[in-house]
N, C-alpha and C positions, 0 to 999 in steps of 0.2 A: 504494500500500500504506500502510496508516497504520501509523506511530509513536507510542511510546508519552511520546517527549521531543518531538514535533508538538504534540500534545496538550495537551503541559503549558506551551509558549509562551503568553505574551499576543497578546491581538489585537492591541498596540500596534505590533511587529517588536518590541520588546526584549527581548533576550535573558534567559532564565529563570533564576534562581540554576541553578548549579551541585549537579546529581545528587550525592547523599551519596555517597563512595567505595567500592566493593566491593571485598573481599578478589580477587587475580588468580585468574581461571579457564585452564583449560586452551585453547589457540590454536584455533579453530575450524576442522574440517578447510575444506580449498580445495572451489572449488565445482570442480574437476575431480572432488577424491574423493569428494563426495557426488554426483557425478553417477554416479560409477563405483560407489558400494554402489546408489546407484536403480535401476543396468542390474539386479545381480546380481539385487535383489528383482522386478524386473520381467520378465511372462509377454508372449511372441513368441505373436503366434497367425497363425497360415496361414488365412485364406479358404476360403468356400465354392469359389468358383470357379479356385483355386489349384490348378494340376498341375504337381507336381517328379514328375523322373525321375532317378534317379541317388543320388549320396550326399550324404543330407543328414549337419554335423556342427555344433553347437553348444554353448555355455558358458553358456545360462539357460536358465528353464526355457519349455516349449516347447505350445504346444497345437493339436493342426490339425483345421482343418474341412476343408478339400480333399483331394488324391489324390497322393499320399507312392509310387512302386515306387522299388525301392533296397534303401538301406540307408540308417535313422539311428540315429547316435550322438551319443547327450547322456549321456554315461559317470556326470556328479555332478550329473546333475541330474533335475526331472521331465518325463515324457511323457505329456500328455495328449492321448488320441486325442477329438474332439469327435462330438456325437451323429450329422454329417455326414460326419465322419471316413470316410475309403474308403484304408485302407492294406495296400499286397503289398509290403510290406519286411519285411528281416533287420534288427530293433530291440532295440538295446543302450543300457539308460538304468539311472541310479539306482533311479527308483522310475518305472512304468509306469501309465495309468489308462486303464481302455477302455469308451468310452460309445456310440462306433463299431464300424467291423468293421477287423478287423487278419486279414491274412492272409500268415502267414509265422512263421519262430520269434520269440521274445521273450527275451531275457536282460534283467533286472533283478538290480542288487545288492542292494536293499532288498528291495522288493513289486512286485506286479504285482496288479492289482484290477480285474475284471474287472464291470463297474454291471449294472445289472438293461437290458437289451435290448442290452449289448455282446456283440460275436463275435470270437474270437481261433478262427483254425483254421491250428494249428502246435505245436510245442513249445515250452513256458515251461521259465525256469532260471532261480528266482528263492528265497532264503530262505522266503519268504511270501507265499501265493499264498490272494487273498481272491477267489471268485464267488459274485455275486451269484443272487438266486431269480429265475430269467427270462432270465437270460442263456445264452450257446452259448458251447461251447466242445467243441474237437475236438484231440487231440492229447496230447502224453503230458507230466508235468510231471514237475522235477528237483528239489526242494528243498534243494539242496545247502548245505552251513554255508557261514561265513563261511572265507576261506582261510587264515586264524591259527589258527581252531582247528584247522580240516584238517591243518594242516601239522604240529601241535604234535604228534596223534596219530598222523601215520602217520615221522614222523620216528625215536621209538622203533624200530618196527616192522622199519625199514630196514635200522637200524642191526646188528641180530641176525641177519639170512645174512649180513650183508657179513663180519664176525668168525668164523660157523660155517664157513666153509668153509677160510680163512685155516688156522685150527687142524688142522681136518682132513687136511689135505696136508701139514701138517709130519709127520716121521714119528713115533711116542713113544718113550721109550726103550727099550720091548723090540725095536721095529723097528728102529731104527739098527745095532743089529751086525748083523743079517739084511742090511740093506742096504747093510753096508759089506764083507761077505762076498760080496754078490751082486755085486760090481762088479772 
C-alpha cells in the first residue's frame, strides 16, 4: 500500500524532516469496529443453488437467489428476494423487495415492493406497499400505521368505558335511600 510519508523519503535511506505538527484528531476506531460497521453495511446473499429449510434469522441485510420454506426474520433490516428467488416462507423484515416469487405472508415494518415480474401470493402487512406494472400479486394487504401512532389513538378510546361503567354502578343520590330502605 503506499504512503504518503514513503513518498516523501529520499532515495538516500535518510530520514525526511519531520511532518509539520497537526492539531490532535479524534482516536481512530479499532479495526474490530470498523470491521463491525463493514458487516452492518454489508448485503449476505444466498445462491442460486442454495436450499434452507427451516428458520432463517438475521442482523444484515439479506438477498436470496435460492429456495428459502420456513420462516425469515431480518426484523431491522432489508429482504431482498433475487430475480431466482423461489421462497414458501412466513417473512418478517424491515423493509421487503421482491424481484422473485414469494409464497406465503409478508410483514414488513417499512415497505414491501413488489418489481415488475415479482410474485408474492399471500398476505402483506406493511405501512407501504409499492407494485410494480407487470408484477403478480395475490392476496389481501394491511397497511397498518406505525404502533405509536396506533397506540396514541386508541388509548383515549379505552380509557372512556373503563370510567363509564365505574360511574354507572355506583348508585346517585336519589338511589341511595331506595337502597338503603331496600336492604
Amino acid at each position: 500500500m503506499w504512503k504518503r510519508d514513503q513518498a516523501v523519503q529520499p532515495p538516500s535511506g535518510q530520514p525526511a524532516a519531520a511532518p509539520t505538527p497537526q492539531p490532535p484528531t479524534v482516536a481512530a476506531p479499532s479495526p474490530r469496529a470498523e470491521a463491525t460497521s463493514f458487516q452492518e453495511r454489508d448485503n449476505v446473499n444466498i445462491g442460486k443453488s442454495v436450499v434452507i429449510k427451516g428458520e432463517l434469522n438475521g442482523s444484515e441485510d439479506l438477498t436470496i437467489e435460492g429456495q428459502v420454506e420456513g420462516t425469515i426474520q431480518l426484523r431491522d433490516h432489508v429482504l431482498t428476494i433475487g430475480p431466482n428467488g423461489k421462497i414458501k416462507a412466513q417473512v418478517f423484515a424491515k423493509s421487503v423487495i421482491v424481484l422473485g416469487e414469494v409464497t406465503g405472508n409478508v410483514t414488513a415494518s417499512e415497505k414491501v415492493d413488489i418489481r415488475d415480474k415479482g410474485s408474492v401470493d399471500g398476505d402483506i402487512i406493511s405501512p407501504r406497499v409499492a407494485i410494480a406494472e407487470g408484477a403478480h400479486f395475490r392476496g389481501s394487504v394491511d397497511m397498518q400505521r406505525k404502533s405509536g401512532a396506533t397506540a396514541a389513538t386508541t388509548q383515549p378510546q379505552a380509557a372512556k368505558p373503563a370510567t363509564a361503567p365505574a360511574t354507572a354502578s355506583q348508585p346517585s343520590p336519589q338511589q341511595q335511600p331506595a337502597a338503603a330502605a331496600a336492604r
